[in-house]
Backbone bond lengths (Angstrom), bond angles and torsions (degrees), N, CA, C in turn:
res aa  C-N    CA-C-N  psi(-1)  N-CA   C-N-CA  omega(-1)  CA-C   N-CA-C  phi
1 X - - - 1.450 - - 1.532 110.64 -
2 X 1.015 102.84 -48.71 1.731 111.19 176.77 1.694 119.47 -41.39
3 X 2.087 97.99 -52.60 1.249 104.61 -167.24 1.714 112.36 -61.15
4 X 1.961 101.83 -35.78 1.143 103.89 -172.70 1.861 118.23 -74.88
5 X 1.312 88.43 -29.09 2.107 92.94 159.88 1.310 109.20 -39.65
6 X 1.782 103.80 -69.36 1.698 104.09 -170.42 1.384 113.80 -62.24
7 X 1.289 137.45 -42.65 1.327 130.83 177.55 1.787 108.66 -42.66
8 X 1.481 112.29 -55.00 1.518 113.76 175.57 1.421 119.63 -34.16
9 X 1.342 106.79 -67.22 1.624 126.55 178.13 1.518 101.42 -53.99
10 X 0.912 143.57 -16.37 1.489 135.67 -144.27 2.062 83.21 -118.36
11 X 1.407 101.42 -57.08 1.587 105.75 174.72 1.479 103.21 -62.84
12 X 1.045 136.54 -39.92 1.684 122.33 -179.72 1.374 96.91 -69.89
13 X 0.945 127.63 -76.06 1.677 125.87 -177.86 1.267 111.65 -7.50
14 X 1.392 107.73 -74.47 1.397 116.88 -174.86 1.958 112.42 -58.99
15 X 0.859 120.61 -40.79 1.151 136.95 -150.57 2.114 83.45 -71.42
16 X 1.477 119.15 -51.72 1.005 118.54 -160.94 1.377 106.18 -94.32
17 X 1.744 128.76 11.01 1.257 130.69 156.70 1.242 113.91 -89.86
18 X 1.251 122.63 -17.42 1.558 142.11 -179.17 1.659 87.96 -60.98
19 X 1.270 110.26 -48.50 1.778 111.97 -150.23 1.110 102.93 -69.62
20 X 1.380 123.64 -61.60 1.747 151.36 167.92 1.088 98.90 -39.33
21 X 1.422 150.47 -24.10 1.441 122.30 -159.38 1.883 88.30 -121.53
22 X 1.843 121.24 5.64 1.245 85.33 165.51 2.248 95.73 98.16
23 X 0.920 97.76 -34.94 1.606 90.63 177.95 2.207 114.78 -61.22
24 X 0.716 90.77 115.01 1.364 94.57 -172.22 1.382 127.20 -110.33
25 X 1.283 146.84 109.91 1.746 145.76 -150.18 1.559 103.46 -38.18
26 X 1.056 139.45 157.82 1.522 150.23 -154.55 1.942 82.67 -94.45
27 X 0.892 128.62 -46.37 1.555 133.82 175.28 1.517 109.37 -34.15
28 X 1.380 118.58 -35.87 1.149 110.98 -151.38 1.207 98.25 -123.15
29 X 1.511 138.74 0.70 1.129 130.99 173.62 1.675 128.34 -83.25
30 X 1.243 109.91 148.87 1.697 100.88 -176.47 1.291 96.46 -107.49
31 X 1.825 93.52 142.89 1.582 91.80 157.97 1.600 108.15 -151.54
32 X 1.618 120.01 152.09 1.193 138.18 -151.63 1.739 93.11 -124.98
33 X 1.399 113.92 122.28 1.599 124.37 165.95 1.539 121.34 -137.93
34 X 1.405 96.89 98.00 1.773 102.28 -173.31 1.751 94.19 -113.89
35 X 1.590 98.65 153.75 1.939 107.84 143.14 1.114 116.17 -136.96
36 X 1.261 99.15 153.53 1.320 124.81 -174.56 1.773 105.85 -116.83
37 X 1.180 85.52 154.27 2.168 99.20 -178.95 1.413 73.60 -132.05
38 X 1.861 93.51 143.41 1.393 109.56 155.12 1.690 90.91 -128.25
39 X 1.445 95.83 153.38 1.292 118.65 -172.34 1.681 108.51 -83.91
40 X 1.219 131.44 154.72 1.822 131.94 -174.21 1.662 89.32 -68.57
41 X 1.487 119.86 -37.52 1.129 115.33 -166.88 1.985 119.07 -98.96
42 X 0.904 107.77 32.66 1.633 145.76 -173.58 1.291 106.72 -108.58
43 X 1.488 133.84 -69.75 1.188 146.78 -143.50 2.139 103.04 -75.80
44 X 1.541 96.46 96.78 1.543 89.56 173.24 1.627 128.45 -85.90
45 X 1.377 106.39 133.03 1.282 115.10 -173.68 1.255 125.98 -74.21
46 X 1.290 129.21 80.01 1.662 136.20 161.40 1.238 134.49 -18.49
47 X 1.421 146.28 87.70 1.009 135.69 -161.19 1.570 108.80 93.04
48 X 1.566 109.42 -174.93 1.741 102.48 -172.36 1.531 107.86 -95.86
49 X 1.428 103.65 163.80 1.975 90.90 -174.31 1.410 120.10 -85.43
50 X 1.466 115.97 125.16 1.090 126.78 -152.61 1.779 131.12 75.94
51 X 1.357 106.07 11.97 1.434 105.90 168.67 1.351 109.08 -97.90
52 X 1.357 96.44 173.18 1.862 104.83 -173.38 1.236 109.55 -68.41
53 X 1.576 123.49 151.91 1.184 125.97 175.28 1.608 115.45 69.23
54 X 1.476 111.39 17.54 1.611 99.87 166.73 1.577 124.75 -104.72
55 X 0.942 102.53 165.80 1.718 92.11 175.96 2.083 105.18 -146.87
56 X 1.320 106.98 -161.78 1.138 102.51 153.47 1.330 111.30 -136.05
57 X 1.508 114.84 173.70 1.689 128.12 -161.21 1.826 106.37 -148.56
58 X 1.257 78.67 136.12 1.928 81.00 167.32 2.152 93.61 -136.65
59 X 1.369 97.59 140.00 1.482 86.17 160.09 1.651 90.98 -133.31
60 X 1.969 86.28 172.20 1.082 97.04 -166.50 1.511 96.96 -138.60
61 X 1.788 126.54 129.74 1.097 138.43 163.67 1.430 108.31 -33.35
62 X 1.554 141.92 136.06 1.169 127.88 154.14 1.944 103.90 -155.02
63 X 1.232 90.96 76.26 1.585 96.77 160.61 1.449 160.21 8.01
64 X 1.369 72.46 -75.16 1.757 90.84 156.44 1.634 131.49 -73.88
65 X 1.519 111.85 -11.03 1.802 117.88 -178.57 2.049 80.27 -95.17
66 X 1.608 91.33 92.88 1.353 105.38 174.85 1.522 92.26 -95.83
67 X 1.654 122.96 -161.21 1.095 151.10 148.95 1.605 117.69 -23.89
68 X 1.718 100.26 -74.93 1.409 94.39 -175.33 1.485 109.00 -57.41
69 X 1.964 116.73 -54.08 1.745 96.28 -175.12 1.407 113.12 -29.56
70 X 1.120 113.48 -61.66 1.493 128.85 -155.65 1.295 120.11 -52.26
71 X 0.961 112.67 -35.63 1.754 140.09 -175.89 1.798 107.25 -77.15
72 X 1.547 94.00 -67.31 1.623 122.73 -162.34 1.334 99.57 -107.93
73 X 1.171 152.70 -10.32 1.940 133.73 -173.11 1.623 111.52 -132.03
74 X 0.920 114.82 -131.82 1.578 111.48 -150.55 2.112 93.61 -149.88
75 X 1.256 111.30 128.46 1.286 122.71 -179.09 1.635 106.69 -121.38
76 X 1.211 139.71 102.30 1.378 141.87 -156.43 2.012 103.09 -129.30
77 X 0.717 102.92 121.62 1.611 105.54 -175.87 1.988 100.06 -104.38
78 X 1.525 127.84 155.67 0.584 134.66 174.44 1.486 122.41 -135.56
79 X 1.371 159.09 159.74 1.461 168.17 121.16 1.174 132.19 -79.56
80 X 1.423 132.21 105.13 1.094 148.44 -161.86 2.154 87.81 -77.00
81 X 1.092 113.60 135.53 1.200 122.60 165.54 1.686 143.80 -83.93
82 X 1.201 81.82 -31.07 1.421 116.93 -171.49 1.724 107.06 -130.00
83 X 1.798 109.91 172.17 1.265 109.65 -164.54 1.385 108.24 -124.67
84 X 1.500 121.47 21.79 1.124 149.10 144.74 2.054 119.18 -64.47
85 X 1.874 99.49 -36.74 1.221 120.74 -169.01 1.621 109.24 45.18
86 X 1.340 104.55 64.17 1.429 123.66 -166.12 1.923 101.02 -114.63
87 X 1.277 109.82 -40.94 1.163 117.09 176.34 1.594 111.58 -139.23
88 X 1.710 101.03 139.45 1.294 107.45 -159.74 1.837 93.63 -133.65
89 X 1.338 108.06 153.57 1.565 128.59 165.86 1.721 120.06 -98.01
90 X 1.465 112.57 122.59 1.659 92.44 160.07 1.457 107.36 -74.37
91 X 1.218 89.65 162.25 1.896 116.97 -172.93 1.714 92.13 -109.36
92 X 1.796 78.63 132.83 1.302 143.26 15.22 1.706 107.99 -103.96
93 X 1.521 87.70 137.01 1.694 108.16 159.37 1.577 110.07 -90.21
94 X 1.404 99.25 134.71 1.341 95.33 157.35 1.606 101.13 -120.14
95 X 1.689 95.39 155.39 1.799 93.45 -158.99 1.642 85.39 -136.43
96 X 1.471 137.34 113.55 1.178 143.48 179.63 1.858 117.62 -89.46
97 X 1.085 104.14 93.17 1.634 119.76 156.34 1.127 138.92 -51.18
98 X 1.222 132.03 176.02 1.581 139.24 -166.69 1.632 108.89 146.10
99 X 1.278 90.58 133.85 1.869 104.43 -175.33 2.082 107.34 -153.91
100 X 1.074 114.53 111.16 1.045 125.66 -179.10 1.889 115.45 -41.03
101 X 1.077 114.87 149.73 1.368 112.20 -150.11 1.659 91.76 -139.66
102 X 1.582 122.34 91.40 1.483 136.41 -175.28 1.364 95.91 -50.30
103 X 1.316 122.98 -69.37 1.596 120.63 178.36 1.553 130.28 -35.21
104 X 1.147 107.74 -70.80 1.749 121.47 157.57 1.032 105.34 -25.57
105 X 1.897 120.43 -69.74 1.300 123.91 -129.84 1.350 115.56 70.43
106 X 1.197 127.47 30.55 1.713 118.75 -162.94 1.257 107.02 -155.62
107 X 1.377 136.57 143.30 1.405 130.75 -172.99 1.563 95.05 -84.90
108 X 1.808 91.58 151.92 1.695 89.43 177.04 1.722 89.11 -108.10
109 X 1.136 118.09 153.59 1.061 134.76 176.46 1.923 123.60 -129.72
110 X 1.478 98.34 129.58 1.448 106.96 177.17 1.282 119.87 179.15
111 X 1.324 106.52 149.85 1.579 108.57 -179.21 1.572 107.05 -116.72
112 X 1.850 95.45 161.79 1.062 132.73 -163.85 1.766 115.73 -93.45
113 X 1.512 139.58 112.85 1.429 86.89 -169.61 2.017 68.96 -151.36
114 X 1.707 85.84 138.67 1.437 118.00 -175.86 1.458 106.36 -92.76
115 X 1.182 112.13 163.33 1.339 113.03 -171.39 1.351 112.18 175.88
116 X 1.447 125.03 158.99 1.813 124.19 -170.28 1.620 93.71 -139.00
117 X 1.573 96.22 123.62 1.843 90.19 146.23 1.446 112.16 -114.88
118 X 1.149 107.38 -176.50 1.587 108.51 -165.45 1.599 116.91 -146.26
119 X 1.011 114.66 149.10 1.873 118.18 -170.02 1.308 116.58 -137.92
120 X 1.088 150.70 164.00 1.665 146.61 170.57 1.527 98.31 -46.46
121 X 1.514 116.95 113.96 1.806 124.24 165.70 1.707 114.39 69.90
122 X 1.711 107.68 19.27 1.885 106.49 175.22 1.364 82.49 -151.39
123 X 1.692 99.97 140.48 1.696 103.34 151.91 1.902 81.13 -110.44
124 X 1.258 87.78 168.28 1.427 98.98 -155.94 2.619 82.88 -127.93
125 X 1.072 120.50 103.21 1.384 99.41 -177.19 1.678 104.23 -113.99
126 X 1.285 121.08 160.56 1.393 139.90 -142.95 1.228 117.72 -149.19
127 X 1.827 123.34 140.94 1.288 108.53 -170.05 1.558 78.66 -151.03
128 X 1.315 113.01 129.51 1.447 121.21 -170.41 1.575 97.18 -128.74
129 X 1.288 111.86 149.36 1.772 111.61 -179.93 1.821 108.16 -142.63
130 X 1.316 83.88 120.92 1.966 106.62 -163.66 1.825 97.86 -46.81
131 X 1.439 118.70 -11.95 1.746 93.52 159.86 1.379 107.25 -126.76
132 X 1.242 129.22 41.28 1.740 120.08 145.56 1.968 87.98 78.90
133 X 1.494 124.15 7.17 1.782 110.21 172.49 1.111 87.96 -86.68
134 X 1.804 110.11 110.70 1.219 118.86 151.41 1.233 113.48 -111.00
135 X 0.941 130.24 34.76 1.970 141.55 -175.94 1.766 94.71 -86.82
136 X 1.770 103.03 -41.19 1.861 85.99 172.74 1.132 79.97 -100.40
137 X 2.423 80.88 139.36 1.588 96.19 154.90 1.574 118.99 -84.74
138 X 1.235 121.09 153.50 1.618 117.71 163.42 1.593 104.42 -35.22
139 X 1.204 75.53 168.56 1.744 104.32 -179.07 1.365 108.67 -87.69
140 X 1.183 127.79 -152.94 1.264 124.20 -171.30 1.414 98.72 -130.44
141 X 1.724 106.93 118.85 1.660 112.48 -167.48 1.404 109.61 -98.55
142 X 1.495 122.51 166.85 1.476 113.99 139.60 1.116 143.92 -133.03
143 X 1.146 133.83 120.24 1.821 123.44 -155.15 2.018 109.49 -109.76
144 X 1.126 82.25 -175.66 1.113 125.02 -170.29 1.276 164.29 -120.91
145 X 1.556 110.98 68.50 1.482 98.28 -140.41 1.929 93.46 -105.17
146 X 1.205 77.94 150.94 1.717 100.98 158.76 1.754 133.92 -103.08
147 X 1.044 162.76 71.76 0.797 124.91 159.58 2.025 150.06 -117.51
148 X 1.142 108.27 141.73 1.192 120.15 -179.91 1.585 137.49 -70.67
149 X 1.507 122.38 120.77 1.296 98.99 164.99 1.435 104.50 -150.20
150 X 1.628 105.74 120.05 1.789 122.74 167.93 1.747 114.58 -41.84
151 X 1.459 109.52 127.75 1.614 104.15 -159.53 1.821 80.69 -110.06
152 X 1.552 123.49 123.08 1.316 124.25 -174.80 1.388 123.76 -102.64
């Protein structure tokens, strides 16, 4: 009798940390999976090209990251790496460069690093480069968004 008492208590216990921490039956959860390609010729340049503090930006309408996601679920951005889109990065990636420089004689070195913010119905995604050369535009990316929200 005892053992089967403690087993009870031990199953309520658990059962009501489940609740508190937000874990919610797989039934009831939402989830949202779109991609997007932005084109090399898409990506607008912020600021002047090649001055400090510029980058480029693409946003993208997305509807469904209403209130509750935003508030209550999970917003996860992704980067396809390759052009297979076989393997992907969450964002932000940072991706470190270097290309030999005939003039110099000296490698120039810098990285690339992607990234998403996000607002009620826009992810807003970003490609910033650690020396302000924004004369090249990015390439043409494709992402990945996820998002989640536990219905309680």
């Amino acid at each position: 009798m005892k053992k089967i008492l403690l087993l009870s208590v031990v199953i309520l216990l658990s059962a009501s940390c489940a609740e508190e921490s937000g874990i919610a039956p797989a039934n009831e959860t939402w989830f949202y999976v779109r991609e997007y390609t932005v084109r090399s010729d898409q990506w607008r340049l912020v600021g002047g090209e090649d001055e400090l503090d510029s980058y480029y930006e693409y946003e993208v309408s997305v509807p469904d990251l209403d209130r509750d996601v935003f508030y209550y679920g999970n917003v996860d951005c992704y980067m396809y790496l390759d052009n297979d889109y076989t393997i992907q990065a969450k964002l932000p990636e940072v991706i470190h460069r270097g290309q030999y420089n005939p003039t110099t004689r000296e490698d120039d070195l810098w990285t690339e690093t992607y990234k998403c913010d996000y607002a009620i119905g826009s992810i807003l995604f970003k490609v910033e480069y650690s020396d302000f050369y924004t004369g090249n535009r990015p390439g043409t990316k494709k992402f990945r968004v996820f998002l989640v929200l536990y219905d309680e």
